[in-house]
C-alpha positions, 0 to 999 in steps of 0.5 A, spaced: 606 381 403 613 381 403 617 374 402 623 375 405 627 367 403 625 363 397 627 355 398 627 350 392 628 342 394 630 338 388 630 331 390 636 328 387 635 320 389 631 315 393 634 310 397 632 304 399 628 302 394 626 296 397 618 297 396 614 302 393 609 303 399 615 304 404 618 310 400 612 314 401 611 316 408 609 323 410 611 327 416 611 334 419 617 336 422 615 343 425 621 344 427 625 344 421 620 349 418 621 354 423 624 360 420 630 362 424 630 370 424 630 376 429 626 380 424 619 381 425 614 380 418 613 375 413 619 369 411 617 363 406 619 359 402 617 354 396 619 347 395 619 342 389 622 335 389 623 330 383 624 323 382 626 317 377 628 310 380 630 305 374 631 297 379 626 291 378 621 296 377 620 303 374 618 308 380 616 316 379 615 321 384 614 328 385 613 333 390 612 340 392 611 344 398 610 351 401 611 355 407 609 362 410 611 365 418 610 370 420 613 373 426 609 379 430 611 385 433 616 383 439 616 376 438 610 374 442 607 371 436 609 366 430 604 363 425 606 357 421 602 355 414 605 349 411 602 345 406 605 339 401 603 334 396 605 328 393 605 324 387 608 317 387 607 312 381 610 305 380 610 301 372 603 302 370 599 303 375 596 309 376 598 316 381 597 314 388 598 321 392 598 324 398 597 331 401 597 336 407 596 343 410 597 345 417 597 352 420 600 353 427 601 359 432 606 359 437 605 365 444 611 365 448 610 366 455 617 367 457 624 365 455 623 358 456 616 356 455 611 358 450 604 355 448 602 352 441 595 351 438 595 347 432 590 345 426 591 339 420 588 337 414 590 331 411 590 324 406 594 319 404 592 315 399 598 309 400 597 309 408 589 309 406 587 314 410 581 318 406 582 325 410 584 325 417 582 333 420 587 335 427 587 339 432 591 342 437 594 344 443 600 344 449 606 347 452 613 347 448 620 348 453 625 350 451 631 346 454 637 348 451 639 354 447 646 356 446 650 358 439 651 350 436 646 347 440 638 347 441 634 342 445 626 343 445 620 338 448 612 339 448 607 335 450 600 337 446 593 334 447 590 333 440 583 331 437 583 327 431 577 325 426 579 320 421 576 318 415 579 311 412 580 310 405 576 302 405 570 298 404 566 298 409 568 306 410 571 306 418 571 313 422 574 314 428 574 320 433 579 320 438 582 323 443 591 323 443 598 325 446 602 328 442 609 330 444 614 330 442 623 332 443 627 336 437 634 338 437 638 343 432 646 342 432 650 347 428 657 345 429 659 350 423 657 356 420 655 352 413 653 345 417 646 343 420 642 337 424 635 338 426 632 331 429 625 331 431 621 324 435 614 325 436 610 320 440 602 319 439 598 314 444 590 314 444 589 316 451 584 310 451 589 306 448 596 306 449 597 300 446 595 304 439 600 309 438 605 312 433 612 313 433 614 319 427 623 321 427 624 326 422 632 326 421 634 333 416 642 334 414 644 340 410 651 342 407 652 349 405 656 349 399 655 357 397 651 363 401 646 361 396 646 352 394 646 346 400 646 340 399 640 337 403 639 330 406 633 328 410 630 321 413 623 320 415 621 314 418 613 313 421 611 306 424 604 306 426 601 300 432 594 300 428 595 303 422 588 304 416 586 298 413 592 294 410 596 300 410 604 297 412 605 299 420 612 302 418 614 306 413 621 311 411 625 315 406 632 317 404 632 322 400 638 327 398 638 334 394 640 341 395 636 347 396 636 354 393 637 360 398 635 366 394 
């Protein structure tokens, strides 16, 4: 297997540091993950992410995550494997963590339309989620496409079964929408914006639904160094047990492109 781009993610700071739960959110943006690239075969890319904060209380994180694509012959295919853990402790309490793998294939159909399949795996010891097992599948649009500016939608059927970390032990089997709008501005060569928003309603329920924004920002200083800047936010309707219904992250790094 050949591995064409090497990332690694060290965070620098976590702001704001308003309550420890609110800083531990976990989002998938697919979009950013996607590797933009006309050659076919693997592309990958590893990431880790250390963190310290010093304020009334001492908060310690870290991270890391990986990500392999492959693109097939002609471009009629793209595979997407995902994964990430995480690891938060605040004073003398012990590690709280959270963790997540997600596989995706992307079929197109034509220039504008492709269809997507997706599986997930996850636990979230913060938002008290045991494990929560994912599957799915819809139509992703493309809406725009130009040489600074790209614009897609999908709207994706989606069956959860979850599993929430609390006594007594509740489950759940639903069926949910999980649609979503993305854009990626480039306004020069060594700047780039990618904005995902998902929607997640139950079909039997709308009232119970989550709102997920993913905002990433990166600065290219040198063909191989970026500053980095993301923002995740996640709110919930009816989230697991006593689990906040928001949370969210500033985070600010660089990443390393080999």
């Amino acid at each position: 297997m050949k591995i064409k781009t090497l990332s690694v993610y060290l965070l620098l700071t976590v702001l704001p540091i308003l309550n420890a739960e609110k800083n531990f959110a976990q989002i998938v943006n697919v979009e950013s993950a996607r590797m933009q690239s006309d050659t076919t075969g693997w592309l990958g890319s590893f990431g880790s992410s250390f963190s310290m904060t010093e304020n009334k209380v001492r908060i310690f994180g870290a991270s890391a995550d990986a990500h392999l694509q492959y693109k097939t012959s002609n471009d009629q295919g793209i595979w997407m494997i995902l994964g990430n853990i995480n690891f938060l402790k605040v004073e003398k309490s012990r590690f709280l963590s959270d963790g997540l793998l997600h596989l995706r294939y992307n079929k197109k159909i034509n220039e504008w339309l492709r269809w997507e399949f997706f599986g997930q795996f996850q636990n979230n010891e913060v938002t008290q989620i045991d494990s929560r097992l994912l599957f799915g599948t819809g139509p992703r649009f493309k809406l725009a496409k130009a040489k600074t500016f790209k614009m897609y939608a999908a709207s994706l059927f989606m069956y959860e079964r979850e599993k929430e970390a609390t006594e007594p032990v509740i489950r759940h089997s639903d069926f949910r929408s999980s649609s979503y709008i993305s854009f990626t501005w480039l306004p020069r060569d060594y700047l780039e914006l990618i904005s995902t928003s998902y929607f997640q309603p139950l079909f039997k329920k709308f009232s119970d639904y989550r709102i997920l924004n993913q905002l990433a920002f990166k600065i290219k200083a040198t063909p191989h160094f970026s500053l980095a800047l993301k923002w995740n936010y996640l709110h919930d309707r009816f989230p697991a047990g006593t689990a906040p219904k928001t949370t969210y992250n500033f985070l600010t790094g660089f990443t390393y492109d080999l």
